[in-house]
Residue frames as qw, qx, qy, qz and C-alpha x, y, z in Angstrom:
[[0.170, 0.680, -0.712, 0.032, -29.27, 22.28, -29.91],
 [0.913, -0.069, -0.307, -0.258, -29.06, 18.70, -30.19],
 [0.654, -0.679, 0.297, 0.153, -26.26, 16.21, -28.42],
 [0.818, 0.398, 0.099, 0.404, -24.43, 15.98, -31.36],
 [0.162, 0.876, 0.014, 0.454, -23.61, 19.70, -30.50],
 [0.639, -0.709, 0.266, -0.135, -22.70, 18.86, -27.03],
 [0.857, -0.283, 0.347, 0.253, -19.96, 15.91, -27.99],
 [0.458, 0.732, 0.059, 0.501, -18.62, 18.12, -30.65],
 [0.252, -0.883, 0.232, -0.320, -18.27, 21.20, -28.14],
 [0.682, -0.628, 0.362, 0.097, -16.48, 18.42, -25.61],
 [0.832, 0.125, 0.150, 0.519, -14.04, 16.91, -28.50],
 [0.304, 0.776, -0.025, 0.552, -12.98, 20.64, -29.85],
 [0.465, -0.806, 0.242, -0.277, -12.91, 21.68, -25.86],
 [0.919, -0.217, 0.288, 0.162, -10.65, 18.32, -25.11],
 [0.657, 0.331, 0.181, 0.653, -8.20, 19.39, -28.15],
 [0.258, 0.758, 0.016, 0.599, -7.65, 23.17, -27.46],
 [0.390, -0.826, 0.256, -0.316, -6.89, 22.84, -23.92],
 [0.922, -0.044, 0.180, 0.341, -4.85, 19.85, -24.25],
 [0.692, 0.188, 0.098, 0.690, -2.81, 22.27, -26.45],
 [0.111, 0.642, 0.033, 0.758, -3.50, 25.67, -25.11],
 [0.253, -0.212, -0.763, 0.556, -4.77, 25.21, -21.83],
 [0.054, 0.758, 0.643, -0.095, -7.75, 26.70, -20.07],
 [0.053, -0.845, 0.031, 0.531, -6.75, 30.42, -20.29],
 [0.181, -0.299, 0.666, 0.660, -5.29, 29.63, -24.29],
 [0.019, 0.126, 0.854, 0.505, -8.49, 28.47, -25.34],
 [0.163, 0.221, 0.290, -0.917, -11.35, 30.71, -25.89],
 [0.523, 0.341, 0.696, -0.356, -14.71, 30.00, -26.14],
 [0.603, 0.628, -0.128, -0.476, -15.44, 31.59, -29.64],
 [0.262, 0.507, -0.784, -0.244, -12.45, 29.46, -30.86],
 [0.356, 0.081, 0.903, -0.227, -14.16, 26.01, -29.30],
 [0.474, 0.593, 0.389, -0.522, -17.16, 26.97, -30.96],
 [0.483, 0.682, -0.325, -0.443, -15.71, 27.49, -34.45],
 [0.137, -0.287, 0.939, 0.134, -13.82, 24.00, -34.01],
 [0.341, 0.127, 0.857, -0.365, -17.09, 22.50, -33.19],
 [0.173, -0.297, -0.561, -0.753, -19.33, 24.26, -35.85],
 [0.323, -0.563, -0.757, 0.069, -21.12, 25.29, -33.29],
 [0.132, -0.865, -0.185, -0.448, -23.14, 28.91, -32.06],
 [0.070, 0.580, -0.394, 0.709, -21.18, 31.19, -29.96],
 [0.725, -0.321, -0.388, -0.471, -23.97, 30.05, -27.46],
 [0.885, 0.014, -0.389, -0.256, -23.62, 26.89, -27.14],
 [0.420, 0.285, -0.629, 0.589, -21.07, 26.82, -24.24],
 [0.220, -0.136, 0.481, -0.838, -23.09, 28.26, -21.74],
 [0.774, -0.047, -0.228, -0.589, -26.33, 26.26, -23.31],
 [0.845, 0.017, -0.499, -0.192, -24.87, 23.08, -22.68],
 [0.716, 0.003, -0.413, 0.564, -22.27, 23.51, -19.97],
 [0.398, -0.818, -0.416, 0.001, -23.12, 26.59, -18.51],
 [0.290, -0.933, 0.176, 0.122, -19.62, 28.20, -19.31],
 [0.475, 0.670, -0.565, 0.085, -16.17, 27.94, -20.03],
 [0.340, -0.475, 0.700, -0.412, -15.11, 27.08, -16.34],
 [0.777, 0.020, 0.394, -0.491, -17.81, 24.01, -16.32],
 [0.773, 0.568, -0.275, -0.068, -16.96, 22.88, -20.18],
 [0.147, 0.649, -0.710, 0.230, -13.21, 22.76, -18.69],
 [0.597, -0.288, 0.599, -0.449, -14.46, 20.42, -15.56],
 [0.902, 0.232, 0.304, -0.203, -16.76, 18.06, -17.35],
 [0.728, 0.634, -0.251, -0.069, -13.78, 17.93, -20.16],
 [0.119, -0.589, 0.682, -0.416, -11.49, 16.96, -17.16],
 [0.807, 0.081, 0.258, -0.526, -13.81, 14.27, -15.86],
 [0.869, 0.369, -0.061, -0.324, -14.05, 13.02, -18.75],
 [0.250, 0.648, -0.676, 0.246, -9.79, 12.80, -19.54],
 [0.270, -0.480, 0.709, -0.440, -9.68, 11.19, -15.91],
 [0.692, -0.110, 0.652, -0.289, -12.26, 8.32, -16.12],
 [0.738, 0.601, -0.285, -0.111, -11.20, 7.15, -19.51],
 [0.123, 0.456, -0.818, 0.328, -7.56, 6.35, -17.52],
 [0.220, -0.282, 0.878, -0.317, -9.60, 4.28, -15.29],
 [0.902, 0.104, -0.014, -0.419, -11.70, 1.87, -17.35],
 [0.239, 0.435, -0.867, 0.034, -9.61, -0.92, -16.35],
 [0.775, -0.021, 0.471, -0.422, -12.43, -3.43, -15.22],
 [0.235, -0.105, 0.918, 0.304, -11.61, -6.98, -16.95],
 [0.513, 0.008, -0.271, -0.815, -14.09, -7.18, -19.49],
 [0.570, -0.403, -0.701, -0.143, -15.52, -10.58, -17.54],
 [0.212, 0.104, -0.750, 0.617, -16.44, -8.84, -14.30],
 [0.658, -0.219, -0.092, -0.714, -19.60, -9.33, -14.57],
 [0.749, -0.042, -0.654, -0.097, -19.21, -13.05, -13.56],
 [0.624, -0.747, 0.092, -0.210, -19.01, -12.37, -10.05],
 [0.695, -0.631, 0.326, 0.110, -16.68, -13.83, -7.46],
 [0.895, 0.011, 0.298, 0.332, -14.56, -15.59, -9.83],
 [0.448, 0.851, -0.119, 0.247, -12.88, -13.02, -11.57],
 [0.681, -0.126, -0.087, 0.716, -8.76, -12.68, -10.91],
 [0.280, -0.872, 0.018, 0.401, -7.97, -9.52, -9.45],
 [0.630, 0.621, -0.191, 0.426, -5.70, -8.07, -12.44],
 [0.789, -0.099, -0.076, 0.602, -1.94, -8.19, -11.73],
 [0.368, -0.729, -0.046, 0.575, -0.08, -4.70, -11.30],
 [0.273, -0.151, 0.602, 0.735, 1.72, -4.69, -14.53],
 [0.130, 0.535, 0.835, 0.013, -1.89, -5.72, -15.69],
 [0.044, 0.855, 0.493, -0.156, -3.16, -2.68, -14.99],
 [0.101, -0.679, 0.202, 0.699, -0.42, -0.19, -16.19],
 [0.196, 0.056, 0.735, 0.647, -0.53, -2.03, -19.46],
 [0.117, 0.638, 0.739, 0.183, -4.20, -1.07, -19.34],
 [0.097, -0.854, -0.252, 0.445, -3.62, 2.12, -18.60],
 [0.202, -0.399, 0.596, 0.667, -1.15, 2.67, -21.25],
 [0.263, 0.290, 0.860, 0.327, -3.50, 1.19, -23.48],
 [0.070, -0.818, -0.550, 0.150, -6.28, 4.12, -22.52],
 [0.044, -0.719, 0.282, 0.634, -3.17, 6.91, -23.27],
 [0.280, -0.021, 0.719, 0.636, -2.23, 5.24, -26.51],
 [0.268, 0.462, 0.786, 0.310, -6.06, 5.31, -27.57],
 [0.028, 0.948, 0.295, 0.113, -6.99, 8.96, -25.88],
 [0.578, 0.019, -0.227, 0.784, -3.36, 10.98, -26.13],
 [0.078, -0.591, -0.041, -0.802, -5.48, 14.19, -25.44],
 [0.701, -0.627, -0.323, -0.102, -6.78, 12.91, -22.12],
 [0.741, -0.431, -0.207, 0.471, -3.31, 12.55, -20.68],
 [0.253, 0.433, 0.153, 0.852, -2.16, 15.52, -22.20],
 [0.347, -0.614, -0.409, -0.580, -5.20, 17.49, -20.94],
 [0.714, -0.661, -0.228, -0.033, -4.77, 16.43, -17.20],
 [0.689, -0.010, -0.059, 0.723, -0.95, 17.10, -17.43],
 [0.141, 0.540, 0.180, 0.810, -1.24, 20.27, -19.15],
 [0.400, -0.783, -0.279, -0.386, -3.67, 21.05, -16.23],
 [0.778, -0.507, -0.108, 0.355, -1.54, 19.81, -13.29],
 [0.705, -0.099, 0.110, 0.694, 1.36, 21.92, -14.94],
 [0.065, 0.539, 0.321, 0.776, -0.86, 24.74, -14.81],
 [0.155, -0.231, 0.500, -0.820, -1.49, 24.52, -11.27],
 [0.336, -0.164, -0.927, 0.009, -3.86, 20.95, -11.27],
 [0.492, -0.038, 0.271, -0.827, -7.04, 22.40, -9.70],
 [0.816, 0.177, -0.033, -0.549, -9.37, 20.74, -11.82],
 [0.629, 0.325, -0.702, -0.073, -7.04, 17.60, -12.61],
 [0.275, 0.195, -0.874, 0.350, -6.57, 17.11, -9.38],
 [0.563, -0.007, 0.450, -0.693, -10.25, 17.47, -8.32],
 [0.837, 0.254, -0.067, -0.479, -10.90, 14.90, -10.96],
 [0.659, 0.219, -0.718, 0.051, -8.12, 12.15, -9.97],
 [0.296, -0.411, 0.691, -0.515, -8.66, 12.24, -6.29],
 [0.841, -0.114, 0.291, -0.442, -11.51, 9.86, -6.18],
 [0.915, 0.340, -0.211, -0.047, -9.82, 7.55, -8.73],
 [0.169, 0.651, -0.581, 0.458, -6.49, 7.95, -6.98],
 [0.328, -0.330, 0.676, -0.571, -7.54, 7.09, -3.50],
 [0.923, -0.020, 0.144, -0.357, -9.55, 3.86, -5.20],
 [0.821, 0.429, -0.377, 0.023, -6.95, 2.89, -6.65],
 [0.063, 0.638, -0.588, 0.493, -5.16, 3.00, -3.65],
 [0.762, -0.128, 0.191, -0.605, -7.66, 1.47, -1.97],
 [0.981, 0.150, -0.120, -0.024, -7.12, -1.64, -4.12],
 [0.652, 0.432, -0.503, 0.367, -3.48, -1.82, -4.01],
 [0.228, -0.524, 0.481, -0.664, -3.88, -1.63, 0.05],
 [0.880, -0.011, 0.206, -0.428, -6.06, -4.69, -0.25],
 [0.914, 0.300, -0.263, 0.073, -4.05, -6.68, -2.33],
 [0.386, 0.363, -0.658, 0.535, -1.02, -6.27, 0.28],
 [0.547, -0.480, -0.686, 0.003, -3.25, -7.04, 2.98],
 [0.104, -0.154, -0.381, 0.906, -3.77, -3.49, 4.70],
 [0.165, -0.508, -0.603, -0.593, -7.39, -2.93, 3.64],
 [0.376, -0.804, -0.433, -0.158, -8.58, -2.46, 6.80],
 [0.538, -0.374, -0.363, 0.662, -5.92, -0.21, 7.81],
 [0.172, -0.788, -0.265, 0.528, -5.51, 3.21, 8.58],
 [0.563, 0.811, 0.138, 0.081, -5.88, 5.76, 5.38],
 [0.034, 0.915, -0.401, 0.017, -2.19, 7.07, 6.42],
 [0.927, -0.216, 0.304, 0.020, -0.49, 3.68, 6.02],
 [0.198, -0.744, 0.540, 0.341, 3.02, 4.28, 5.36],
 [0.403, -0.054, 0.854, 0.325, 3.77, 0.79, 3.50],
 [0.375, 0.627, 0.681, -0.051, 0.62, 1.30, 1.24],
 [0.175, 0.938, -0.060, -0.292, 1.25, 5.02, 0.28],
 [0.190, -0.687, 0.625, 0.319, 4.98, 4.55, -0.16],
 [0.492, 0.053, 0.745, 0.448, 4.70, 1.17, -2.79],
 [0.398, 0.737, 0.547, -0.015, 1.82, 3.27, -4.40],
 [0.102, -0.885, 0.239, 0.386, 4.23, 6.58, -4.78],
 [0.547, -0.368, 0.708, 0.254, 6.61, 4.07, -5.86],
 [0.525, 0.549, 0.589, 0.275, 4.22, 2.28, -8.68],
 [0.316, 0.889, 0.333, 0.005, 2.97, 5.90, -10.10],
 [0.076, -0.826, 0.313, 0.462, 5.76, 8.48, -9.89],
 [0.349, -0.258, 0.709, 0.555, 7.30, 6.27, -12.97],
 [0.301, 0.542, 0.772, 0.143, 3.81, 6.18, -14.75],
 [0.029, 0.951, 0.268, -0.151, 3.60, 9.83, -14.46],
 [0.061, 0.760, -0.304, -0.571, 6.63, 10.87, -15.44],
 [0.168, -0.107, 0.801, 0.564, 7.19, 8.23, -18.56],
 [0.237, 0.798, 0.552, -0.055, 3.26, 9.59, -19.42],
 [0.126, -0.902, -0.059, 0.408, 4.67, 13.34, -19.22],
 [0.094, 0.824, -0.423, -0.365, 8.05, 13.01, -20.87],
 [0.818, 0.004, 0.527, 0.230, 7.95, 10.07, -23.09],
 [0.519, 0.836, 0.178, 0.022, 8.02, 12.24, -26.02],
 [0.055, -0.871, 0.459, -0.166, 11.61, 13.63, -24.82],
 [0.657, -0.373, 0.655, 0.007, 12.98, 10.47, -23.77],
 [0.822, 0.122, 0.543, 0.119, 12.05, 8.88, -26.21],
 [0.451, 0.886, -0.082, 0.069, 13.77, 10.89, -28.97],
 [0.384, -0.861, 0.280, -0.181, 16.61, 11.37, -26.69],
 [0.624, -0.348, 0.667, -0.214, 17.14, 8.34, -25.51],
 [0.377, 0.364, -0.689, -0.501, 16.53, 7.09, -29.47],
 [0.404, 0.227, 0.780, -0.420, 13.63, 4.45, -27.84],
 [0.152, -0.260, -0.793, -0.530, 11.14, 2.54, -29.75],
 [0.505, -0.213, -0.313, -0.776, 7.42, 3.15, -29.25],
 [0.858, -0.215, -0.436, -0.164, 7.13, -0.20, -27.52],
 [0.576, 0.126, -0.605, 0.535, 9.93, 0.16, -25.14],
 [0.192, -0.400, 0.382, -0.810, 7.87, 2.42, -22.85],
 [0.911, -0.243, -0.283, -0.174, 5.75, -1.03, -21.96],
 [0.824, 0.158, -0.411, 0.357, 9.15, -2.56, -21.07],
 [0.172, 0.426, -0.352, 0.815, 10.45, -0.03, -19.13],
 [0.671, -0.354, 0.200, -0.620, 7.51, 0.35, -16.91],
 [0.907, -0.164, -0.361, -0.143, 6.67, -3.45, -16.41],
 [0.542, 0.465, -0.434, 0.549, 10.58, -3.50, -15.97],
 [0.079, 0.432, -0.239, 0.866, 10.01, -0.79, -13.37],
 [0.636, -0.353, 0.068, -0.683, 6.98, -1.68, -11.88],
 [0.908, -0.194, -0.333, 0.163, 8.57, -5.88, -11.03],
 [0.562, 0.207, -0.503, 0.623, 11.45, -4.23, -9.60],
 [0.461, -0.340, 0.078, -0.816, 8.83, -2.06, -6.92],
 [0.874, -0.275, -0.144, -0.374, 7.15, -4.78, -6.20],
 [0.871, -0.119, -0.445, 0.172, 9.86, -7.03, -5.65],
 [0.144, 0.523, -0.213, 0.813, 11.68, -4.13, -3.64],
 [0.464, -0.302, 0.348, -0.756, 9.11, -3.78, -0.98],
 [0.167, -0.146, 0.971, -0.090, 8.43, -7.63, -1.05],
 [0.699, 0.362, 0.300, -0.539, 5.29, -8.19, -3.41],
 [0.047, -0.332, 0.720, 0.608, 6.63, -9.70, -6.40],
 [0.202, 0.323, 0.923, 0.047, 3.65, -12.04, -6.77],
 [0.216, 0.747, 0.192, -0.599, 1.62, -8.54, -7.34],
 [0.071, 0.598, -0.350, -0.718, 3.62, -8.01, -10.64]]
């Protein structure tokens, strides 16, 4: 079995649990998406459970390829702006809508695996936004840090979740969920006294 079989197995796995979740979507049925031997789950991935993980993973660090594409030039690189970086994150749902889907779906299935596979990316991402208000070297329970970060995401996460409703609803262009956020994410910043962040 070659790796063509393997990145098949993870696109077919990445679409049927995006729309069925892990207990909707059953190995024989991956397998027939994929054109691929009953097997071949357990050959490449060692299971259903495992397939689910690595197809989690995956979902999660797709959201966070948000490196400027000069940061290789060392020191000299600007630190992207807040807004910056939701627009890049939007940019990473628009291009993979099964990722965010996929990690929802999970979280709204009880977020085991979603949430074993955004902590690390979470708590960097904190990380940075603790630095850039000058608390880096504080203490991981830093009230002002947690709370603007709660602040930024809880609108990213739910206009991720329920743009589809809103935006019907609410009779919203396609583009207006940029606006909104930015919108949402200068009025945060200036709020807790960062504006220069946004």
């Amino acid at each position: 079995m070659n790796s063509g079989t393997k990145d098949r197995l993870l696109e077919a796995a990445a679409n049927l649990f995006a729309d069925h979740g892990y207990r909707g979507a059953s190995v024989r049925h991956i397998c027939d998406l994929a054109n691929a031997n009953p097997g071949a789950v357990s050959y490449h991935f060692g299971g259903k459970r495992q397939l689910y993980r690595v197809v989690l993973r995956r979902a999660a660090n797709r959201l966070t390829e948000l490196q400027p594409a000069d940061a290789d030039n060392g020191d000299d690189v600007t630190p992207l702006k807040i807004t910056d970086i939701v627009d890049r994150i939007l940019d990473k749902i628009d291009e993979d809508g099964n990722g965010a889907r996929l990690l929802l779906r999970d979280l709204s299935d009880g977020g085991g695996v979603a949430v074993e596979a955004l902590d690390p990316i979470l708590r960097s991402a904190l990380e940075g936004l603790k630095r850039a208000i000058g608390e880096g070297e504080s203490a991981p329970g830093s009230s002002t840090g947690r709370a603007l970060f709660l602040d930024l995401a809880s609108p990213l996460f739910f206009l991720t979740a329920a743009w589809p409703v809103l935006q019907r609803a609410l009779d919203l262009d396609p583009g207006q969920r940029r606006s909104i956020l930015d919108a949402a994410c200068r009025r945060t910043l200036g709020a807790h006294g960062y504006p220069e962040l946004g």
